[in-house]
ROSE-4610 file (N, C-alpha, C; in Angstrom, 1 decimal, always signed):
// ROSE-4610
residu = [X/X/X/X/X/X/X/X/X/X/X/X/X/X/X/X/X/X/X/X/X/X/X/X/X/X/X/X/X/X/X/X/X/X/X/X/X/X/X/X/X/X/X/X/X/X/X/X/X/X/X/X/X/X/X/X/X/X/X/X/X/X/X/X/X/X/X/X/X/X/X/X/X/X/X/X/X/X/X/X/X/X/X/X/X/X/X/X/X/X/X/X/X/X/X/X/X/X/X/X/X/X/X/X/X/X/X/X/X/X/X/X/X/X/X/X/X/X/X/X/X/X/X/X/X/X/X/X/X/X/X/X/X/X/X/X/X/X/X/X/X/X/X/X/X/X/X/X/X/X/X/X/X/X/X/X/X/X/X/X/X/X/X/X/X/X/X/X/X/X/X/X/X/X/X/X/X/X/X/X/X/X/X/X/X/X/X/X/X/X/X/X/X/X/X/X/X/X/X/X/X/X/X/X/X/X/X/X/X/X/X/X/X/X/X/X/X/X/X/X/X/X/X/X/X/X/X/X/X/X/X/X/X/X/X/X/X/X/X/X/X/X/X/X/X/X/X/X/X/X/X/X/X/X/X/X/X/X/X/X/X/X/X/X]
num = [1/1/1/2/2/2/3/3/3/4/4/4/5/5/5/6/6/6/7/7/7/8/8/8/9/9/9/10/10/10/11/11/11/12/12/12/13/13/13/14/14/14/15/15/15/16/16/16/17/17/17/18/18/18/19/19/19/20/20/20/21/21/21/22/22/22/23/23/23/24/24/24/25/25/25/26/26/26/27/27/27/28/28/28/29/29/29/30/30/30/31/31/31/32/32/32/33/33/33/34/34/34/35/35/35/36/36/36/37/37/37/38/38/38/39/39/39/40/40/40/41/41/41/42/42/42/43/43/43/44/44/44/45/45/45/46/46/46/47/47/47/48/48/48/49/49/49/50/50/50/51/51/51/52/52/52/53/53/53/54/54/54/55/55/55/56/56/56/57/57/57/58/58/58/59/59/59/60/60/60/61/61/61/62/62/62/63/63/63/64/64/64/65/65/65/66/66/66/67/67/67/68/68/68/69/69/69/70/70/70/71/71/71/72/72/72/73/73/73/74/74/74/75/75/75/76/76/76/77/77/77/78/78/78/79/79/79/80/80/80/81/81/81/82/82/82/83/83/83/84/84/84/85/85/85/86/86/86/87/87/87/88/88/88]
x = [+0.9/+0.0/+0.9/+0.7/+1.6/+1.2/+2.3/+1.7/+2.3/+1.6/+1.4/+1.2/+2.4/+1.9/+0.7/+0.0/-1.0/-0.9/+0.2/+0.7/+0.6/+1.2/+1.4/+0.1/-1.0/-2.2/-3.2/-2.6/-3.7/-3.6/-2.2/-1.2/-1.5/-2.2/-2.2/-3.6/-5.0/-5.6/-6.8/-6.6/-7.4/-6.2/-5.5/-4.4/-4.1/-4.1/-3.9/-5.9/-6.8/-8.0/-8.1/-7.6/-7.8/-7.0/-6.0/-5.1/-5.7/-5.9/-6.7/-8.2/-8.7/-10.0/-9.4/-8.5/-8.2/-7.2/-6.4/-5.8/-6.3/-7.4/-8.2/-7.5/-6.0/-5.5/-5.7/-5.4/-5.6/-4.6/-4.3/-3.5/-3.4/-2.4/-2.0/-1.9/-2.5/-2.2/-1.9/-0.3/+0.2/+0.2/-0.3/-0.1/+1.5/+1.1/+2.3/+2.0/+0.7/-0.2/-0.7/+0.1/-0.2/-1.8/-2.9/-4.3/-4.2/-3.0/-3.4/-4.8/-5.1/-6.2/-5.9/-6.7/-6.8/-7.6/-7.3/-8.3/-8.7/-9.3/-9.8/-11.0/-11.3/-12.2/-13.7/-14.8/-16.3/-16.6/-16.0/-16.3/-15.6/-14.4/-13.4/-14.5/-14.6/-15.5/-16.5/-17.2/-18.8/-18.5/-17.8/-17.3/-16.9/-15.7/-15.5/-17.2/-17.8/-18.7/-19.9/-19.7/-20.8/-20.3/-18.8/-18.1/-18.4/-17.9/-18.3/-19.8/-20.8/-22.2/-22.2/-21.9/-21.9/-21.5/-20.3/-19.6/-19.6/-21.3/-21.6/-22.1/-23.3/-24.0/-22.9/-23.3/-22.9/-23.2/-24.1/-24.9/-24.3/-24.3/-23.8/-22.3/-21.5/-20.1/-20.0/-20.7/-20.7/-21.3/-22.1/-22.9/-21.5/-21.0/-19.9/-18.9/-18.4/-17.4/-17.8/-18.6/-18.8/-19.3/-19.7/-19.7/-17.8/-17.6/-15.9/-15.2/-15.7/-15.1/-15.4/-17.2/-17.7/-17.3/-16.5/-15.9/-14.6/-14.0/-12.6/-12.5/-13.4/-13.2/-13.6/-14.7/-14.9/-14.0/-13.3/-12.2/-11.0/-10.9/-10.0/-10.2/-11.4/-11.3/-11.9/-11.2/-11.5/-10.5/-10.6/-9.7/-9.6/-8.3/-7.8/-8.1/-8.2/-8.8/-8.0/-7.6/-6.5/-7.9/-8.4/-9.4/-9.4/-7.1/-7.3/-7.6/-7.2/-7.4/-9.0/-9.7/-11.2/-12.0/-11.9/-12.3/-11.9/-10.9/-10.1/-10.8]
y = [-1.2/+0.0/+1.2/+1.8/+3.4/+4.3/+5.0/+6.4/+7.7/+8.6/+10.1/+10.9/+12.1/+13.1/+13.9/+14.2/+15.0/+16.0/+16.7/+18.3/+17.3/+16.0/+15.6/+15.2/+14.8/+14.5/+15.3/+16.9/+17.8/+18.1/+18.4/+19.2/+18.1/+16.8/+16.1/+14.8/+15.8/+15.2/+14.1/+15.1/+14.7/+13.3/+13.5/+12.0/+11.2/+11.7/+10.4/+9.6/+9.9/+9.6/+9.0/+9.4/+8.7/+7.0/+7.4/+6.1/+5.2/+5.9/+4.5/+3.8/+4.7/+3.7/+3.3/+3.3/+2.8/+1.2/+1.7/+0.3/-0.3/+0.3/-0.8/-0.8/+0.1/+0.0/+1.4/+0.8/+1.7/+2.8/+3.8/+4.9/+5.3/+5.4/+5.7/+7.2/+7.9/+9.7/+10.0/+10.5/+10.8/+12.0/+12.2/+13.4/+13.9/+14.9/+15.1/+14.9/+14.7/+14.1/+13.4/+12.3/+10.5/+10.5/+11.4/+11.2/+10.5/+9.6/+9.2/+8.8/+8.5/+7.7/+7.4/+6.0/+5.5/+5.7/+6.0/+6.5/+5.1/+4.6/+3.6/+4.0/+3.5/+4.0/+3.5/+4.2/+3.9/+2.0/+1.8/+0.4/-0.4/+0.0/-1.0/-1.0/+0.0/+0.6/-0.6/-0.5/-1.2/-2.6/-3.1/-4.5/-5.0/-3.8/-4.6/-4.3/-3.9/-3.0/-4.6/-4.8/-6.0/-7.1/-7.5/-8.9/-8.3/-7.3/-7.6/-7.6/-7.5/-7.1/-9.2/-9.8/-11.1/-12.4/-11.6/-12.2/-12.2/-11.5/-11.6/-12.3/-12.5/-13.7/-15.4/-16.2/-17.3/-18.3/-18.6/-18.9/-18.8/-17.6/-16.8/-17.4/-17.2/-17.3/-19.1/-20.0/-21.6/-21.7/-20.8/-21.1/-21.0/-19.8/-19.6/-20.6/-20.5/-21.7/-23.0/-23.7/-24.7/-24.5/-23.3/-23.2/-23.0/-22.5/-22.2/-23.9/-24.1/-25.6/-26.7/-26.2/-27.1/-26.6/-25.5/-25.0/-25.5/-25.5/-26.3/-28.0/-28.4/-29.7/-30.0/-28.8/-28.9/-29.4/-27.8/-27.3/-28.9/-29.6/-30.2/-31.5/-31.4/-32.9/-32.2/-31.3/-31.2/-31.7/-32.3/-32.3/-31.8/-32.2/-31.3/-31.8/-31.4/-32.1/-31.6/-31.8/-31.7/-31.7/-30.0/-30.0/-30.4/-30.5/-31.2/-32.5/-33.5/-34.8/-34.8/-34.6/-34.6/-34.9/-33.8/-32.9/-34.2/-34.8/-35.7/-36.6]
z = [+0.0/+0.0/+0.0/-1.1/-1.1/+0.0/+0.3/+1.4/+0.9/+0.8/+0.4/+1.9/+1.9/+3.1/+2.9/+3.6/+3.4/+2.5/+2.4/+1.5/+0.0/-0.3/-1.3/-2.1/-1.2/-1.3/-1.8/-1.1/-1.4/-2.7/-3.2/-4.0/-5.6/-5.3/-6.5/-6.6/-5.6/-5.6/-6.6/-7.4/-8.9/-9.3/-9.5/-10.2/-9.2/-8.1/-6.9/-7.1/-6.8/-7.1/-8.5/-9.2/-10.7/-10.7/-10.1/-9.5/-8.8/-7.7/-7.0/-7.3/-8.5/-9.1/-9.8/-10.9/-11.6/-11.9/-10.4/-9.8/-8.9/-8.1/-7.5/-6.2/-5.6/-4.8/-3.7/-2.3/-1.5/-0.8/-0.3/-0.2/+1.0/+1.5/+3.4/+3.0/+3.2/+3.8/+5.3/+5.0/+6.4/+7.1/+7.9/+8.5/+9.9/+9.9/+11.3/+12.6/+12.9/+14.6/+14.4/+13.5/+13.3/+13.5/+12.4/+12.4/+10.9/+10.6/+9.0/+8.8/+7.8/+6.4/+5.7/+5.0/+4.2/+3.2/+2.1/+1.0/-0.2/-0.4/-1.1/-1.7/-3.4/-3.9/-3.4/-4.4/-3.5/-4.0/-5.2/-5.6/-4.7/-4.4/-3.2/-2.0/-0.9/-0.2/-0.2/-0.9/-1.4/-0.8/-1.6/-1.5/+0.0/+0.7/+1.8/+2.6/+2.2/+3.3/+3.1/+1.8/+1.6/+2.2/+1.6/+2.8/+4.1/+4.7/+6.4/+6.5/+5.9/+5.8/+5.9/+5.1/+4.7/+5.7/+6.6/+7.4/+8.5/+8.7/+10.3/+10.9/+10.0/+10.3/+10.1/+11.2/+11.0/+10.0/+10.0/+9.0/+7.8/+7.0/+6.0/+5.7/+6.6/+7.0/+6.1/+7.2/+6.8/+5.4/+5.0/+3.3/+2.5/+2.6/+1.8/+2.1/+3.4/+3.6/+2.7/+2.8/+2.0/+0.4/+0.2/-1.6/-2.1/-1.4/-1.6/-2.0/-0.8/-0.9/-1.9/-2.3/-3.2/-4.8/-4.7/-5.8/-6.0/-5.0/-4.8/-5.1/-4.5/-5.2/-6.6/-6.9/-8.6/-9.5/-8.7/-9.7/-10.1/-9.0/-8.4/-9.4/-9.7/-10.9/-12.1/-12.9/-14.1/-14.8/-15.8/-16.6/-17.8/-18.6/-19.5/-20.5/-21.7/-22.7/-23.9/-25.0/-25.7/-26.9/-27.2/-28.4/-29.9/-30.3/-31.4/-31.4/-30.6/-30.7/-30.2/-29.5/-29.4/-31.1/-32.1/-32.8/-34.6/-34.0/-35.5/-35.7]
């Protein structure tokens, strides 16, 4: 995670913002009475806001846990299939 002092933040706010939607990544702003922030865009935002919205309930928590898993073992016996020999 990059960090920007506040002066550098202010001083280049429009392209620092354009950055972090665009990379998806989040931004430490430092100050001098250690009140930093973290600046993350509203789509990032959304998302964690929906995972912890998702991850409170228990219930919720075990549904995913086991689709995750029932994804993992999917994944885990597919095989590969070689489309020119199929196709001859």
């Amino acid at each position: 995670m990059e960090a920007v002092t506040y002066s550098n933040f202010r001083q280049n706010l429009r392209g620092l913002m354009r950055q972090i939607n665009d990379d998806s990544e989040r931004l430490v702003v430092t100050t001098n009475d250690n009140t930093d922030v973290v600046v993350l865009s509203k789509s990032d935002y959304d998302a964690w806001q929906e995972t912890f919205y998702l991850m409170q309930s228990k219930l919720n928590r075990t549904r995913l846990d086991d689709a995750i898993t029932d994804v993992e073992r999917s994944l885990s016996n597919l095989k590969e299939f070689d489309l020119d020999e199929e196709f001859e």
